[in-house]
N, C-alpha and C positions, 0 to 999 in steps of 0.2 A: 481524754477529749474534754475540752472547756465545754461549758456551757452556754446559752446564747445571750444570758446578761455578762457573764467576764470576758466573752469573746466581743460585746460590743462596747467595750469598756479600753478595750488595750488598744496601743499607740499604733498599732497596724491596722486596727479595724478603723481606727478613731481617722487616720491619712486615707485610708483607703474611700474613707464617707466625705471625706474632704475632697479629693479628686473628683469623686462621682459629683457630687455640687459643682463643681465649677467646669465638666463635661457639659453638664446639663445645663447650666445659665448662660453659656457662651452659644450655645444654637437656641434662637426664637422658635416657640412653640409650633409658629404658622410652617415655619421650616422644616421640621420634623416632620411633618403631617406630607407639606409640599411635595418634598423632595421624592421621597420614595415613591410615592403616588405618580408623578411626573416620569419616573423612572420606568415602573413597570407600564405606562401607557405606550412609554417609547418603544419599547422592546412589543410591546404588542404592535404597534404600528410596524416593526421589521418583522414580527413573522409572519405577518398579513400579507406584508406585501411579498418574501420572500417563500411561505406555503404555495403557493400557484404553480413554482417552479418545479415542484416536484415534479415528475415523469418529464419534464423536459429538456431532461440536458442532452438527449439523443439529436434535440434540434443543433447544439452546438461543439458536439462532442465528433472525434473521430479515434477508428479502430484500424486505421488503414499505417501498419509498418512502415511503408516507405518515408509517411510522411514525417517520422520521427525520428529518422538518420541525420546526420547532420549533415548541411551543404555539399561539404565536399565528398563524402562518399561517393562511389562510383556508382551504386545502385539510385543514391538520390540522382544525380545528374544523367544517368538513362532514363529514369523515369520521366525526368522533365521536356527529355527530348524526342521520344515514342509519339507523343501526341502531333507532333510536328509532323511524324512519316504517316500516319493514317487517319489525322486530325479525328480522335478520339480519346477520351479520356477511359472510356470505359472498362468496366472490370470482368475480366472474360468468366464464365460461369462454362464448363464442360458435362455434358450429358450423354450419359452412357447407358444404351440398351444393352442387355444381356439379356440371352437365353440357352437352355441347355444343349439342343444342337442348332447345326447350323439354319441359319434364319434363310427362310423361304422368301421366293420374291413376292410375296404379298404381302408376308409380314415388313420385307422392305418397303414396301408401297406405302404401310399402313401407318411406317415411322416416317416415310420422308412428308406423309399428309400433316401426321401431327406437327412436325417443324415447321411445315409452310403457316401454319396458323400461330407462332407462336410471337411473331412479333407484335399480334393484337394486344398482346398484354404490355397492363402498363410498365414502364421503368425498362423493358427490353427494348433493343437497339435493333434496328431493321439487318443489320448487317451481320445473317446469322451465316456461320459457314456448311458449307453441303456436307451432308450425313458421311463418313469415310468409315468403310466394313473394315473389320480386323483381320487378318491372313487366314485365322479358320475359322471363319465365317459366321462366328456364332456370339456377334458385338458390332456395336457401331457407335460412334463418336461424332457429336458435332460441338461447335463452339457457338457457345448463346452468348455475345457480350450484353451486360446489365448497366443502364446509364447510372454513372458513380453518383448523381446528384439525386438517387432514385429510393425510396427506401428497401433497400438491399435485402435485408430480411425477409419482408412481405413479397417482395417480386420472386424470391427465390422461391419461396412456400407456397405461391399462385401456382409458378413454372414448374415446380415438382410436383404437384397434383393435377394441374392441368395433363401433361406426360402420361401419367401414370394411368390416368381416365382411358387417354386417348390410345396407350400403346398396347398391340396385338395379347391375346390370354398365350402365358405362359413367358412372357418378357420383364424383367424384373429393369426399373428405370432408376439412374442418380444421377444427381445434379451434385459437381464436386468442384474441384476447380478452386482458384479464386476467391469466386463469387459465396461458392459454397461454404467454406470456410470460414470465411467472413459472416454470413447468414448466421455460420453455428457460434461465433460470438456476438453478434447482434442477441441472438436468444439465449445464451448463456447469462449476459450481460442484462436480462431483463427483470429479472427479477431484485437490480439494487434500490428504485423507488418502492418496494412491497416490504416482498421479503423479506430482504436482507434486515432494511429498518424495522417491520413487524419485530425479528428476531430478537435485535440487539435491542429494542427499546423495553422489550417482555421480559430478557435474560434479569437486566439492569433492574426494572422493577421488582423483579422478585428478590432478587440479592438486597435493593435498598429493604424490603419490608421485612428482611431476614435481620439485618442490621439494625435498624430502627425499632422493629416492632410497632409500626405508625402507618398510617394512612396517607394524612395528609402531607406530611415530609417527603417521601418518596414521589408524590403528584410536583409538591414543589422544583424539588433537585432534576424531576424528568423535563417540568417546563423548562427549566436555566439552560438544560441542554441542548433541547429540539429548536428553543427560539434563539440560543444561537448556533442552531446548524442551519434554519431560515433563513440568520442573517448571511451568512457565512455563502451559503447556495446561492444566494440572491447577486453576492460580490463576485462570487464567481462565472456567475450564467455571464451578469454583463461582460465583463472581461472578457467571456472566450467568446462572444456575442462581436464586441471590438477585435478580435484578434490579437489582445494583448496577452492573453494564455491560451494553449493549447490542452485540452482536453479530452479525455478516454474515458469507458464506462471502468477502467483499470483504478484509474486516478478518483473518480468519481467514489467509489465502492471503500477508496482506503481513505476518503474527504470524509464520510458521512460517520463509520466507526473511530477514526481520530476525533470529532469532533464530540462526539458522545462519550467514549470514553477521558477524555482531556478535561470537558468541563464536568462530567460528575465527582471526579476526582477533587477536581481542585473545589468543586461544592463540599464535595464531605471533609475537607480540610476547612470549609470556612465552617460547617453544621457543628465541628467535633469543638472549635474557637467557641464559635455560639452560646453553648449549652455548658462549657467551663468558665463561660461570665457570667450565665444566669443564674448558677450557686454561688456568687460573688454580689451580684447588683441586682434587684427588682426593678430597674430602669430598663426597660428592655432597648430603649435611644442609646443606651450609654453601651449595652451589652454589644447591641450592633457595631459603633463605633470599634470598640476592640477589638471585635471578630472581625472586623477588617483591616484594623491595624496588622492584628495579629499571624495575620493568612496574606498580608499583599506579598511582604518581600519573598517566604518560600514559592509563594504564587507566580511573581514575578522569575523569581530563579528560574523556577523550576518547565513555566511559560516560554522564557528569552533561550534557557539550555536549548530545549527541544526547535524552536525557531533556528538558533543558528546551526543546531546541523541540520536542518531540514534547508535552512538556506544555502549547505555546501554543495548540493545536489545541483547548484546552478552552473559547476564546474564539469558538469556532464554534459559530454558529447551526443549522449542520446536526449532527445527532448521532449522523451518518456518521462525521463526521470529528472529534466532538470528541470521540466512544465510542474512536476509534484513540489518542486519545493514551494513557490510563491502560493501554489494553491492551500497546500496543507498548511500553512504557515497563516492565512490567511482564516481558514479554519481556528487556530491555534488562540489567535489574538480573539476570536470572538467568544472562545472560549474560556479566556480566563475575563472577555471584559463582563459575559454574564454572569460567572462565578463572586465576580467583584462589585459587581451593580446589582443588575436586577434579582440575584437567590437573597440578596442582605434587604432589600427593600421589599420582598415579600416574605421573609423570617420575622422582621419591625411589622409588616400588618399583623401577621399572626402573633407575635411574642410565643409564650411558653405554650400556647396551644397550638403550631406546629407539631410537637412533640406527641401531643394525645394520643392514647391514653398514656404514656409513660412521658409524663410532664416533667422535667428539672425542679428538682426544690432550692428555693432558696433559704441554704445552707454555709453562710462565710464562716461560721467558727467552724466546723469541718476541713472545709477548704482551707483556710491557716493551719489546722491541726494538721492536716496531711503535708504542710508545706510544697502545692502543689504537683505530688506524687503520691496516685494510687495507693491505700496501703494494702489491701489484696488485691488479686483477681491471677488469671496468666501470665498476662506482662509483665507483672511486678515479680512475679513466683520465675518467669527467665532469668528477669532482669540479674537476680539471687543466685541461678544457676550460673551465668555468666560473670560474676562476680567470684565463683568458689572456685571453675576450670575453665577462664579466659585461654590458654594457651591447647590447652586438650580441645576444647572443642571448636580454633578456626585452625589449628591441623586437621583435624579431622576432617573439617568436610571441605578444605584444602582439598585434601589426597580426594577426595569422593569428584569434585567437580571435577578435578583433572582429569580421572580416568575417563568421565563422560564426554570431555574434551578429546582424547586422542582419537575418537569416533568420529569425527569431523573430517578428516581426510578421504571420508567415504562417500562423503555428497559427492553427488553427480552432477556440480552445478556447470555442465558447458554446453548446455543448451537442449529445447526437445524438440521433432517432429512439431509442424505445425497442426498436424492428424491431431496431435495430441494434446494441444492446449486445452480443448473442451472435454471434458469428464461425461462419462459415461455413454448412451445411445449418439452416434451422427452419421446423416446420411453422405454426408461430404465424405467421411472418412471412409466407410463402405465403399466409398463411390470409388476414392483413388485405390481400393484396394481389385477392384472390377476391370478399373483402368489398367494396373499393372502387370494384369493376367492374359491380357490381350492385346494389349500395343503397349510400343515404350512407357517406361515407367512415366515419365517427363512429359508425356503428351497434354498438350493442352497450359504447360507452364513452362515456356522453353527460357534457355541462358539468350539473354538480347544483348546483343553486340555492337557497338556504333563508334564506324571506323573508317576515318579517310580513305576515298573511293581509291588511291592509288596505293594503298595498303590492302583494299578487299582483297586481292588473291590469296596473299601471307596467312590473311587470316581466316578465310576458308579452309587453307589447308592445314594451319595448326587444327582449327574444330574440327576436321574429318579424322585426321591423324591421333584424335584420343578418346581410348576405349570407353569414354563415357557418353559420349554424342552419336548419338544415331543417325542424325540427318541435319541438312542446313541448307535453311532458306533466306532468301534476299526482299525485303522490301519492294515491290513491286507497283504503279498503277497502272502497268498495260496487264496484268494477269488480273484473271477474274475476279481470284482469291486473296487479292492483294499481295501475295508474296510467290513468290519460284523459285523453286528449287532449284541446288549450285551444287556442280559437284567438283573434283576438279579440273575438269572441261572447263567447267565457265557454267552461262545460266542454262537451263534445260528448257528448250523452247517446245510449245504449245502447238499442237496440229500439227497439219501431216508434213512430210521430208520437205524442209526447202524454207521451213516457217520460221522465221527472224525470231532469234529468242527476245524476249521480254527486257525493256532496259527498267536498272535500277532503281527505285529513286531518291536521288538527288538531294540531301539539303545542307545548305552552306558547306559543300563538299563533304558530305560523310552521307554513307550508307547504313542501313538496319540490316545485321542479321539475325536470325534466329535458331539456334541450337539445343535440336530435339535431345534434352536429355534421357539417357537409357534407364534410369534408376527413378524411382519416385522424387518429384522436385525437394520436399522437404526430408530425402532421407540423408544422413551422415554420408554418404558415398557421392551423393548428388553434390555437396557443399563442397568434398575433397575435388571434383571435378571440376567446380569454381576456380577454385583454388590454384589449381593444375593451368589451367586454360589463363588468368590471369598472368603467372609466372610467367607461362610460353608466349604470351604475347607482348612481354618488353621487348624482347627482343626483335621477333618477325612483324610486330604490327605497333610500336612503342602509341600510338595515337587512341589503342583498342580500349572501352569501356566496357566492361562486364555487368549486368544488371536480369531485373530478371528477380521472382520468385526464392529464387535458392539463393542468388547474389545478396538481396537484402536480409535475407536470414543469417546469411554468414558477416555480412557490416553490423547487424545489429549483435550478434553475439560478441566481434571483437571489440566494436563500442563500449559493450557492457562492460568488457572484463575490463578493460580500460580503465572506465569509470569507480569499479570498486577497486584497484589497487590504487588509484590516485584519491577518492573519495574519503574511505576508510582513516585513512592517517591523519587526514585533514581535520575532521568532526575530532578526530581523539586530541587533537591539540587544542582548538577550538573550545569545547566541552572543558579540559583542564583551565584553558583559560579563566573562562566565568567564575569556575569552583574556586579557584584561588584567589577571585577577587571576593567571593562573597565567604569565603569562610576564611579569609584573611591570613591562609596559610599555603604551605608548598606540598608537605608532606601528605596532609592527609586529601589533597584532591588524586595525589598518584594514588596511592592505596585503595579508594574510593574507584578511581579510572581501572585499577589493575583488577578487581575485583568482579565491576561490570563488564569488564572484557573477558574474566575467566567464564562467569555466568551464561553470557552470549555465545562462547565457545561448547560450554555444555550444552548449552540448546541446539544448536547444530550437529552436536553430535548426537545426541539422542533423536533428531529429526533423521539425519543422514542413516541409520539404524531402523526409524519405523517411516522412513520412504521406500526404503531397499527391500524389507526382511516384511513386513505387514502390508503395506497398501501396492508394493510393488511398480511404484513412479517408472515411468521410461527415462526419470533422470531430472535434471530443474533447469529453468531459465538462472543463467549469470547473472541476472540482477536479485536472483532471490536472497542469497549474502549477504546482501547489498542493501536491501530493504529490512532485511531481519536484522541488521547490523544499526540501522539507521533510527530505528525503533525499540527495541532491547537498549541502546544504547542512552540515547537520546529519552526513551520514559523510565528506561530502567533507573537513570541518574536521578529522576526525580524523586523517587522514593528515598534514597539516601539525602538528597537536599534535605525532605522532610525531615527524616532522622535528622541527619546533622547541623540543620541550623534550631532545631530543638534541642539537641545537645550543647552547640555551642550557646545559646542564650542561657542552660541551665549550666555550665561550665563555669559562664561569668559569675554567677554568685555561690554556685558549691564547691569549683575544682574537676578536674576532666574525667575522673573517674566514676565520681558520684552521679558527675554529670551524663556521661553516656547510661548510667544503669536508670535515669529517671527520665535521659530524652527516650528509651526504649518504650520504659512504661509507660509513660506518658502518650508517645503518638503509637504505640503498638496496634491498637484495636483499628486506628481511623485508617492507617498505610496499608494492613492487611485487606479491611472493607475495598479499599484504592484499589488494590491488586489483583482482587480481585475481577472487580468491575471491569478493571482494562482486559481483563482475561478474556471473562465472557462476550465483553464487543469485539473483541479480536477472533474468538472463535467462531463469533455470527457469521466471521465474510465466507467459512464454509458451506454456506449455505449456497451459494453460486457456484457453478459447477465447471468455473476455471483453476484450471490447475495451476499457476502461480499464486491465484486466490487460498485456494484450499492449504497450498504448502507453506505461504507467509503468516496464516491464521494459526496455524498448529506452530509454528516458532516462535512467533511472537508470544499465544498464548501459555506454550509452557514455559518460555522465557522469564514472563513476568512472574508465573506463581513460582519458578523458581527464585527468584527474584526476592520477591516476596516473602516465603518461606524460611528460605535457609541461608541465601547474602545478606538481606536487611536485617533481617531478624539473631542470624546465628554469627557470621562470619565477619560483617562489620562491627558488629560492636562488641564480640570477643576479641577479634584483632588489636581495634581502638584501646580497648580498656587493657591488653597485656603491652601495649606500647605507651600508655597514661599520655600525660601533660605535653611528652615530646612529639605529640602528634599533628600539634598547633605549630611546629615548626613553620617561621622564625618569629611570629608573634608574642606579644607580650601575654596572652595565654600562657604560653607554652612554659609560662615559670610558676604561673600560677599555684599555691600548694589545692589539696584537696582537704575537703571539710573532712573533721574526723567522723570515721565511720560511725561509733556509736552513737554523734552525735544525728546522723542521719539517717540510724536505725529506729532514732527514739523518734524522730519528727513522724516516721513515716507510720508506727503505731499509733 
C-alpha cells in the first residue's frame, strides 16, 4: 500500500483532483445549497399531501369479480342485465338459522320477527325474501339483499349480530352468500393501511440497521421510500377517483410492498455509490454527483425492466390484472425518481455523517491501491472460489435448481373455492357449509340465465334435464317473490285451481331465469355444471347467457389462464429486449433470461411442495403463476442488471473475466442487502389473510433469496466467467483480451 503523500503525488490521484475541481466550479455554490433543499421540500409537499390517503382507498377501490371480467364475457353481460328484471343492483346476503332439532312454531315466530325488523338497518334493502324452512325442519333460509353502494362489511357485521341477538336459545345464525363473502374480504383486506405497512416498513428497518450499523441512514432510505409510496397513493387514489384505473384491496396490498421494496433497493444501490466516492473525494457535492451518475443507468434499467413487463399485464383480458400494470408501474416510477432525487439530496445534507457512527474515511490511496476491488472480505474470497471451479460449481447447482423445478407440475394452480380465498376463521364459509346440509347446495347463488322469450321453453328444459339444477325460476312481477317457478308445464301459478299463472317478465324480448344449483355455488362440480348447461344450450336455446355466482368464477379462471400463456412469453421477449440493448450483447441477455427463468421455476416448485405437503392449500388462483412469474422475473432481472452492468463497466478496462470476479466483489454485499429487503416486503403481504396474498408472498419471497443467494451470486457468474469474453457476443467486448491475472492479484493486495 502507498502512502498518503505518494498516493497524492501520482498522475491518477493528481487527474482524479483535477476532475473533482472542475465538478466543483461548474455548479455555483448557491446551487448546491438550493437544489437539494428545494428537492426535499418537494417531496415533502407530496407526502403531505399524499399521507391523508391512507385508509382511503376503500373509498375508490372494488372487490366485486364480475366487475373485472372482460366485456364480453357471458357472466359480465348477465350481470349488466339482472338489474334491468328487478331494477336492483344489490348483493344478495343469505341467512341461515340452524338448530339441532326440528324448529318449533315459535322459534319460527321468533325468526320471521327478527327478519321483519331487519330492513331498519342501514345499507339493507327493503326487499327481503320470506324465511323458507328446509324439508327436515330444522333450518330456514332467507335472502337479505345489501345496497352494493353500502358499506358491505359493516352492514354485514350489524346484520349478523343484530340476528344472532334476536334469534331463539339454542339456534345458531350465518350470514353467507354473496354478501358474506365479500364482508370476509372487506375484512381480510383491512389490515393493508396498518398492518401490513407496520410490517414491512419494521422488517426493512431492521435489515437496513443490520446492514448499516447507523441510525440515521436507515431513517433516510425509510423516508425515500414511504414518501414515495405517498406519492405513488396520491396518483393512484386520483385516478381510480376518475375512473381511469380500476382498483382492489388485491392490487392496493401488492402497490404498497412493490413500492417499498423497489425504492429501498435502488436507494441501497445509490448508499453503496455514495460511500465508494467518499473514500475518493471530501467533496461530499462531488460524491453525490457520482452516486448518481453512477446508480441512474442500472437504476434506470433495472426501473424501465420491471415497468415493461408490468406493462404486458395490459394484454390481459382480466382487468384484475391488466388494472395492476399502470398501477404498479406507477408505483415503480416514483420509486426510482425518490431513489434518484430526494435520498441524494438528503445523503448532501448529511455528508459522511449519515453514516455514524461508522463514518467512510477518506482514503484515495487505498482505493487506487485496491484498484477498485475489495482486497478481502466474502465476496472477494467467492469471487477466488469462482475463479478456481467456474464449470464445477454452475453444474452444480444447474442440477440442484432443476430438480426443484420438476416439482412445479404439482401446483394446483386452476382455481379455488370462493369459501376459500380468506384464511382462517369465516362466518360466510360456516354459513355455506349449514346451507349445504339443508337445502341445495346452490341456494341462495343460482346459475342466471337470460334468453329470448321464444327460446324460454328449450331452455327450461335443458336446466331441468341436468343433474346439477334442482329447480328453476322465471323472473316475475305479478309473483310476490318476484320470480315463479317453471317446470316443464310451463309457470306454476299462485292460489287456488283456476289461478292464471304469473306472466314473465319481459325485457327487450328476453326473459331471467334462475337455476337452483344442487352443489355449493363455488364448488368444482357447480362450475362443471356451468359448463355443461352452457354447451347444451347452443344448440336448444343458441341466444342463452349463463351468468351467476359459479359463471363468473369459471370466466375468471379461463381468463386467467388465458392471460398467463399469452402474458408469460411476452415479458420474456420484452425483458431480453432491454438487456440486450443495455448490455450491448445477444448472448449474455439469453443466459441471464434462462437462468431467471430456471430460478422462477425452482420457486414454484418448492411452493407447489410446501402448499400441498405443509400448509395444505385447497389449490391456487391461475393467476398466481402469473404474478409470481411477473415478479421473480421482472425483480429477479434486476439484480443481475446490477451485477452485470458492474461487470460490463469493469470489463471495459480489465477484460471479461477479471471483470466478472470484481463486478461480484464489488456489488456483492449491496445486491445481497437488495435481496434481501425485497424478501422481507414480499413476505409482509402474509400478514393478510388472503390466500392469493399469502401464496404470491412465499414465492416471490423465496424466489428472491433464491435469487440472491445461489443465481446471482453462484450460477451467473461461474457460468459467465467459464464462457469468458464470448459472452458479450457480438460486441466489440467480446474480443477484448483479459488483464493478466497476476497483474490483478497484485492490484487487489
Amino acid at each position: 500500500m502507498t502512502n498518503s503523500s505518494s498516493a497524492s503525488s501520482s498522475p491518477q490521484h493528481a487527474a482524479s483532483q483535477h476532475t473533482a475541481a472542475s465538478e466543483r466550479s461548474s455548479v455555483p455554490k448557491w446551487l448546491r445549497i438550493f437544489l437539494p433543499a428545494i428537492l426535499i421540500l418537494v417531496w415533502l409537499a407530496a407526502a403531505g399531501m399524499g399521507g391523508p390517503y391512507f385508509g382511503r382507498v376503500s373509498e375508490v377501490a372494488s372487490n366485486d369479480q364480475t366487475s373485472y371480467l372482460p366485456e364480453s364475457a357471458d357472466a359480465t353481460q348477465v350481470q349488466a342485465l339482472i338489474g334491468e328484471f328487478n331494477d336492483s343492483d344489490a348483493i344478495p346476503a343469505i341467512v341461515v338459522f340452524v338448530a339441532e332439532d326440528e324448529l318449533q312454531e315459535s322459534e319460527l315466530g321468533a325468526i320471521n320477527e327478527a327478519l321483519s325488523d331487519v330492513p331498519n338497518i342501514s345499507g339493507v334493502s327493503a326487499d327481503i325474501s320470506p324465511a323458507i324452512p328446509s324439508e327436515d325442519g330444522r333450518a330456514v333460509q332467507a335472502l337479505v339483499p345489501i345496497l352494493s353502494d353500502s358499506d358491505i362489511g359493516d352492514t354485514v357485521a350489524e346484520l349478523s349480530k343484530k340476528l344472532d341477538e334476536a334469534a331463539p336459545d339454542g339456534v345458531e345464525v350465518f350470514v353467507t352468500g354473496p354478501a358474506g363473502f365479500t364482508a370476509d374480504l372487506v375484512a381480510g383486506f383491512a389490515g393493508i393501511d396498518g398492518l401490513l405497512l407496520g410490517v414491512a416498513l419494521g422488517a426493512v428497518f431492521i435489515i437496513l440497521i443490520l446492514v448499516y450499523r447507523s441510525f440515521l441512514l436507515p431513517i433516510a432510505v425509510l423516508s425515500t421510500s414511504l414518501f414515495a409510496l405517498c406519492a405513488a397513493l396520491l396518483t393512484v387514489w386520483w385516478l381510480a377517483k376518475w375512473d381511469v384505473l380500476l382498483l382492489s384491496g388485491q392490487t392496493q396490498g401488492i402497490l404498497f410492498i412493490l413500492v417499498i421494496g423497489a425504492a429501498t433497493d435502488y436507494s441501497l444501490l445509490v448508499v453503496a455509490r455514495y460511500r465508494e466516492e467518499l473514500r475518493s473525494t471530501q467533496d461530499k457535492w462531488i460524491a453525490t454527483h457520482r452516486a448518481i451518475k453512477g446508480s441512474f443507468e442500472p437504476i434506470l434499467a433495472s426501473g424501465g425492466t420491471v415497468i415493461a413487463g408490468l406493462m404486458c399485464m395490459l394484454l390481459s383480458d382480466l382487468k384484475s390484472n391488466s388494472t395492476l400494470g399502470p398501477v404498479a408501474s406507477i408505483g415503480i416510477i416514483f420509486a426510482m425518481l425518490s431513489a434518484l432525487t430526494l435520498l441524494p439530496a438528503i445523503l448532501f445534507a448529511f455528508g459522511r455523517s449519515a453514516f455514524w457512527p461508522r463514518r467512510p474515511k477518506f482514503e484515495p490511496e487505498v482505493v487506487e491501491a485496491e484498484g477498485g476491488m475489495p482486497s478481502k472480505g466474502l465476496w472477494t474470497k467467492l469471487a477466488r472460489n469462482v475463479e478456481r471451479r467456474p464449470r464445477l460449481i454452475w453444474i452444480a447447482t444447474t442440477i440442484v435448481l432443476v430438480i426443484g423445478a420438476a416439482a412445479a407440475t404439482q401446483l394446483n394452480a386452476v382455481g379455488v373455492p370462493q369459501s376459500d380465498l380468506v384464511l382462517g376463521e369465516s362466518e360466510a364459509r360456516d354459513g355455506q357449509v349449514a346451507l349445504g346440509e339443508h337445502f341445495p347446495g346452490g341456494s341462495g347463488s343460482p346459475a342466471y340465465i337470460v334468453v329470448d322469450e321464444s327460446e324460454m321453453g328449450n331452455a327450461v328444459e335443458v336446466l331441468l334435464a341436468n343433474a346439477g339444477i334442482d329447480s328453476v325460476t322465471v323472473a316475475s312481477a305479478d309473483s310476490p317473490s318476484g320470480t315463479a317457478p317453471v317446470t316443464e308445464d310451463g309457470i306454476t301459478a299462485f292460489g287456488p285451481p283456476g289461478t292464471p299463472a304469473p306472466e314473465p317478465t319481459v325485457v327487450d324480448g328476453q326473459v331471467l331465469l334462475q337455476g337452483t344449483l344442487t352443489n355449493a355455488a363455488d364448488s368444482d362440480a357447480a362450475g362443471e355444471t356451468v359448463r355443461e348447461l352452457r354447451q347444451e344450450l347452443l344448440d336448444a336455446a343458441p341466444s342463452a347467457l349463463v351468468g351467476g355466482v359459479t359463471a363468473t368464477a369459471v370466466d375468471t379462471n379461463d381468463a386467467s389462464i388465458h392471460d398467463r400463456n399469452l402474458i408469460i412469453p411476452i415479458v420474456l421477449l420484452v425483458i431480453m429486449l432491454i438487456l440486450m440493448l443495455l448490455l450491448r450483447s445477444i448472448l449474455a441477455p439469453v443466459l441471464l433470461i434462462a437462468t431467471t427463468v430456471l430460478s422462477f421455476g425452482t420457486a414454484m416448485g418448492v411452493a407447489a411442495i410446501v402448499f400441498n405437503k405443509v400448509f395444505d392449500f385447497p389449490g391456487a388462483d391461475p393467476a398466481v403463476p402469473l404474478y409470481g412469474f411477473i415478479f421473480l422475473v421482472a425483480l429477479g432481472i434486476d439484480y443481475n442488471i446490477f451485477l452485470m452492468t458492474r461487470v460490463r463497466e469493469e470489463s471495459l478496462k480489465h477484460g471479461t473475466r477479471q471483470g466478472i470476479l470484481r463486478g461480484l466483489a464489488i456489488t456483492g454485499g449491496v445486491i445481497t442487502s437488495a435481496g434481501l429487503v425485497l424478501a422481507a416486503t414480499f413476505a409482509a403481504l402474509s400478514v393478510i389473510p388472503i390466500l392469493f396474498l399469502v401464496q404470491l408472498a412465499f414465492i416471490v419471497a423465496f424466489g428472491v433469496l433464491l435469487d440472491t443467494f445461489v443465481v446471482r451470486t453462484l450460477l451467473v457468474p461461474a457460468l459467465s466467467y467459464d464462457i469468458g469474453r464470448a459472452i458479450w457476443w457480438p460486441s466489440k467486448l467480446a474480443k477484448k483480451q483479459d488483464e493478466d491475472a497476476e497483474t490483478i492479484a497484485e492490484e487487489a493486495r
